[in-house]
C-alpha positions as CSV (number, residue, x, y, z in Angstrom):
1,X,12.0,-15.7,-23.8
2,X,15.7,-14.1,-22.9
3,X,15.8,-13.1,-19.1
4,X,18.3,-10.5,-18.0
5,X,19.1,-10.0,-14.2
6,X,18.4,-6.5,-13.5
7,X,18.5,-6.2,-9.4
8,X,17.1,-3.3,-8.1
9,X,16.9,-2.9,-4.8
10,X,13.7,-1.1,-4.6
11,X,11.6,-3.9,-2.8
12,X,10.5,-4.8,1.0
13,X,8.9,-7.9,2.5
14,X,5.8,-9.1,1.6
15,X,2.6,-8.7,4.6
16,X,2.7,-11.9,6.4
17,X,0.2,-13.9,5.6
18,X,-0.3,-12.1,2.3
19,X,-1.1,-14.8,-1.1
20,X,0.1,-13.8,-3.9
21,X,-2.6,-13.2,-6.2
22,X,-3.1,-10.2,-8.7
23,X,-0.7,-9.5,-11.4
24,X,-0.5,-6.0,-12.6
25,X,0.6,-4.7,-15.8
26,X,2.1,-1.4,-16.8
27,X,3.5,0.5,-19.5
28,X,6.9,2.2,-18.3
29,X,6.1,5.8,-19.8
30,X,9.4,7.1,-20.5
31,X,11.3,8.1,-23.6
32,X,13.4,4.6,-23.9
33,X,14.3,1.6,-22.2
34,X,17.5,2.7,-20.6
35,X,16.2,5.8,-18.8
36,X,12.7,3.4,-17.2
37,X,15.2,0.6,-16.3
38,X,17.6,3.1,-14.8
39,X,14.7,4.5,-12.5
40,X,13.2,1.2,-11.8
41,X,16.5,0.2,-10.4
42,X,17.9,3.8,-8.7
43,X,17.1,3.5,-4.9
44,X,16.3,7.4,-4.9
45,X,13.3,6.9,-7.5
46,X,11.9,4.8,-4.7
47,X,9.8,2.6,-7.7
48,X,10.2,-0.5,-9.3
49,X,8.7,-3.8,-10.8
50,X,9.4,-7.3,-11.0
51,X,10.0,-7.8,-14.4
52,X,10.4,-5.3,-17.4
53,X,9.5,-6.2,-21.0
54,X,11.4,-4.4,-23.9
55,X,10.1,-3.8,-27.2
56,X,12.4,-7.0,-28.6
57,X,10.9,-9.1,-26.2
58,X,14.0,-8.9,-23.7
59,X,12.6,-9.6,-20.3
60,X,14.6,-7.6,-17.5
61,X,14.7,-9.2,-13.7
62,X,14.6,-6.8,-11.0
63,X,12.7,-8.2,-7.5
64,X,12.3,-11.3,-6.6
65,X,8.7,-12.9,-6.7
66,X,8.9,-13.5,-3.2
67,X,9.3,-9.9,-2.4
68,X,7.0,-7.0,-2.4
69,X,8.0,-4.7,-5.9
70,X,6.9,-1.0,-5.2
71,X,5.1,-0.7,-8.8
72,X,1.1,0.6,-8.0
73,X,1.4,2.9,-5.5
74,X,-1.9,3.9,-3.8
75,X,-4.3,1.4,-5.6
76,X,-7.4,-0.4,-4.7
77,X,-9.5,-3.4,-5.8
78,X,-11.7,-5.7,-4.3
79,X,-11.6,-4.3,-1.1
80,X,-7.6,-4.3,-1.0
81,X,-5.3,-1.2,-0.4
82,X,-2.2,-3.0,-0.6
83,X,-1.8,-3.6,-4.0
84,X,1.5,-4.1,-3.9
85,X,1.8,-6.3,-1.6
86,X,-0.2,-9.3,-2.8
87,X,0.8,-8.9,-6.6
88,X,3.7,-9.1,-9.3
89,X,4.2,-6.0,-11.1
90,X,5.2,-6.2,-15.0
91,X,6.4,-3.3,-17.0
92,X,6.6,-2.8,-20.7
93,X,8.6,-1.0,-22.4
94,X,6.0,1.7,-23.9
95,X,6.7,6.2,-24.2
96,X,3.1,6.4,-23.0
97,X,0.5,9.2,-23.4
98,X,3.2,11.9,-22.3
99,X,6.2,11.1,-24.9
100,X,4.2,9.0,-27.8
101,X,2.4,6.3,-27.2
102,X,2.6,3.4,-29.8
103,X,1.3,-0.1,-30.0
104,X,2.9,-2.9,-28.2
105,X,5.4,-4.7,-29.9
106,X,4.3,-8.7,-31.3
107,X,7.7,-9.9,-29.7
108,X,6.6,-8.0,-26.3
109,X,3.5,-9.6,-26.2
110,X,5.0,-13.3,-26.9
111,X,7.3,-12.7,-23.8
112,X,4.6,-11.4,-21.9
113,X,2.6,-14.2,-22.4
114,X,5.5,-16.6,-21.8
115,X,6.2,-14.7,-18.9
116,X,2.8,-14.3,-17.6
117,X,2.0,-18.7,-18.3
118,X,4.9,-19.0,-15.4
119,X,3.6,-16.4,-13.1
120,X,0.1,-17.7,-12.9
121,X,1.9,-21.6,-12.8
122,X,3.5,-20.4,-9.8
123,X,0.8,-18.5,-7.9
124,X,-2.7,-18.8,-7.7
125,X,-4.0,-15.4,-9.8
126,X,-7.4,-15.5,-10.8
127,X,-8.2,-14.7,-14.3
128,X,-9.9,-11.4,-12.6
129,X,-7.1,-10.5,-11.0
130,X,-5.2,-9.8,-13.8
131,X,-5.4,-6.2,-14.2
132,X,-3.6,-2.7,-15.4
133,X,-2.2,-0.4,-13.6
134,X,-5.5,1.9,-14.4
135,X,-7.9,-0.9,-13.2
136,X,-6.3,-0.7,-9.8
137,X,-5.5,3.7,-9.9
138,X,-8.0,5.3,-12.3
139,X,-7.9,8.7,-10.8
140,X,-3.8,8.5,-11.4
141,X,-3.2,6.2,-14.2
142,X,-3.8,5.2,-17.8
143,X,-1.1,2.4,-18.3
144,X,-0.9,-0.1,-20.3
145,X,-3.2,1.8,-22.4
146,X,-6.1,1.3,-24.7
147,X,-3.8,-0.1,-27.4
148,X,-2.7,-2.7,-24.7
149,X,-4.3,-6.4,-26.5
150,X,-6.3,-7.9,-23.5
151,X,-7.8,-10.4,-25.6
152,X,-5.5,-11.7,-26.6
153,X,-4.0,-12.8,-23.5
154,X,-7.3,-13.6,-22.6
155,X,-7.5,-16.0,-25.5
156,X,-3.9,-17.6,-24.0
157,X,-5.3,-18.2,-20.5
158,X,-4.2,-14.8,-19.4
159,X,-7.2,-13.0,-17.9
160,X,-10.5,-12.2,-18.3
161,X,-12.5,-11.4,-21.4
162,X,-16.2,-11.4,-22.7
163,X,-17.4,-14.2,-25.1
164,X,-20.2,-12.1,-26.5
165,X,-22.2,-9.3,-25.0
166,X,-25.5,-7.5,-26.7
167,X,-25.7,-3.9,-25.5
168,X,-28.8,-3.1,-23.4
169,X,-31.1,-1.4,-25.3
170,X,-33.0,0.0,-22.5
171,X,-30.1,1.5,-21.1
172,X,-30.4,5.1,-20.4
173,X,-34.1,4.9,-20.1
174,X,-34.9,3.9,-16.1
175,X,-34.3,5.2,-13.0
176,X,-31.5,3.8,-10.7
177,X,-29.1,2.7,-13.8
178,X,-26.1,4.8,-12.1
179,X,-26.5,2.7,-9.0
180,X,-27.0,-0.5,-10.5
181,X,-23.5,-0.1,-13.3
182,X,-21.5,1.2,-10.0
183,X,-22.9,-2.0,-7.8
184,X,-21.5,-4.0,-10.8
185,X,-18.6,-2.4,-11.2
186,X,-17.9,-3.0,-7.4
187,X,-18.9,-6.9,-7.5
188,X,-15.9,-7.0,-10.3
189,X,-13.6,-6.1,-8.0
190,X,-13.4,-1.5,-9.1
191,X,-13.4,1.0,-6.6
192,X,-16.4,2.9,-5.9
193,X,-17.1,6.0,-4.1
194,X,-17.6,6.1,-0.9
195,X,-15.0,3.1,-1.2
196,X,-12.4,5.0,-2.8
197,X,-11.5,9.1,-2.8
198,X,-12.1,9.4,-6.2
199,X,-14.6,10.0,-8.9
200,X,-17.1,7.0,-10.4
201,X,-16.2,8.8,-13.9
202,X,-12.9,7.5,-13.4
203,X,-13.7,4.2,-12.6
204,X,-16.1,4.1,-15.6
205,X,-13.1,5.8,-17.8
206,X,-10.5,2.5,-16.8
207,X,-13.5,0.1,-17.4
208,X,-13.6,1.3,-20.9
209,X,-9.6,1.7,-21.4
210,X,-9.6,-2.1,-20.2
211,X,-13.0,-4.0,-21.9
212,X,-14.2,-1.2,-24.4
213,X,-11.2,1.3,-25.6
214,X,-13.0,2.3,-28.7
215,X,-14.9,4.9,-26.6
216,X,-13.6,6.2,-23.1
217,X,-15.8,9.3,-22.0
218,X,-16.7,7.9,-18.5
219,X,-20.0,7.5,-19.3
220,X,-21.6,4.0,-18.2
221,X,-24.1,3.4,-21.7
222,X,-25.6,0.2,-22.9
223,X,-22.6,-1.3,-24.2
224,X,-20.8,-1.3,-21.4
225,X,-23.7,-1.9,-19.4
226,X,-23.4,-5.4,-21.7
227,X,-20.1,-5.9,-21.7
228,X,-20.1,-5.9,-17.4
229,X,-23.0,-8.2,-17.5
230,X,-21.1,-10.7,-19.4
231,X,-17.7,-10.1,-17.5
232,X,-19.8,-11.2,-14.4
233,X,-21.2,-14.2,-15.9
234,X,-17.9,-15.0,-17.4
């Protein structure tokens, strides 16, 4: 894994008190590497990340662990509003939905996991708490992505994935089954309404862009009804 020192100084103090324990990934969602690294480190952008990943597997340096990386805004999970401040933040090196997004690269993903090994050594981050920038924002984002491979890392130690899961074949067929997928949804740590100021669709929609991208419609159906159930029991 090459490491490149790239400061920026977009970063402030960490709550006091506050574990680290939630690491967050991201795709950057600009055209190339040079312009996202130039904003993640440009004090008038008023963003950054800890650590950026480019498409070679060159990992870029930019706030220290210690410190709290301005990286996912106004975010929410497991009844926590400061993101931010209890997490590392980890961009790759992506266009995104707006200028062409493409898979991630195999040498970006080896770095990651490199990367991502030494994190979790460091600080005590719960294979639940590793999440994507849409798990923690659905009503704002979509990064990394539905092409982003989460098990994989899973299958290095990196986060959380489902062994098996049956759909339900009931599903869709009794009362209450809206209440009972968003009660789920909230014991894995999502935002709910009245929790959170935005739509359960959305929620649904990152659940599916995380554990089942071959469909996202925001509609909570057997599968995914399946998939949760195993996630929980995981």
């Amino acid at each position: 894994m090459a490491l490149r020192l790239a400061p920026s100084p977009n970063h402030d103090a960490r709550p006091e008190g506050a574990a680290i324990d939630m690491l967050v990934l991201h795709y950057t969602g600009m055209p190339t590497a040079e312009e996202a690294i130039a904003r993640l480190c440009d004090p008038a952008a008023k963003v950054s990340a800890h650590y950026t990943i480019d498409r070679d597997g060159t990992v870029y340096a930019h706030v220290p662990e210690a410190r709290r990386a301005w990286h996912a805004g106004a975010s929410w999970w497991a009844g926590e509003a400061n993101v931010n401040g209890r997490s590392i933040g980890v961009e790759l090196v992506n266009p995104g939905h707006e200028f062409g997004y493409v898979p991630f690269t195999d040498d970006q993903i080896a770095a990651l996991i490199d990367l991502a090994k030494a994190i979790l050594a460091r600080h005590p981050i719960a294979a639940g708490r590793v999440l994507g920038h849409s798990d923690v924002a659905p009503a704002r984002k979509t990064d990394p992505g539905e092409l982003f491979p989460w098990q994989t890392l899973a299958e290095h130690g990196i986060g959380l994935w489902f062994p098996h899961s049956d759909p339900l074949p009931q599903w869709g067929r009794g009362m209450g089954e809206g209440e009972l997928f968003a009660d789920n949804l909230r014991r894995f740590g999502y935002g709910t309404p009245p929790e959170v100021d935005w739509p359960l669709a959305k929620t649904i929609e990152a659940f599916q862009r995380h554990f089942r991208p071959s469909c996202i419609d925001g509609v909570a159906d057997g599968e995914c009804a399946g998939i949760l159930r195993a996630l929980l029991a995981a």
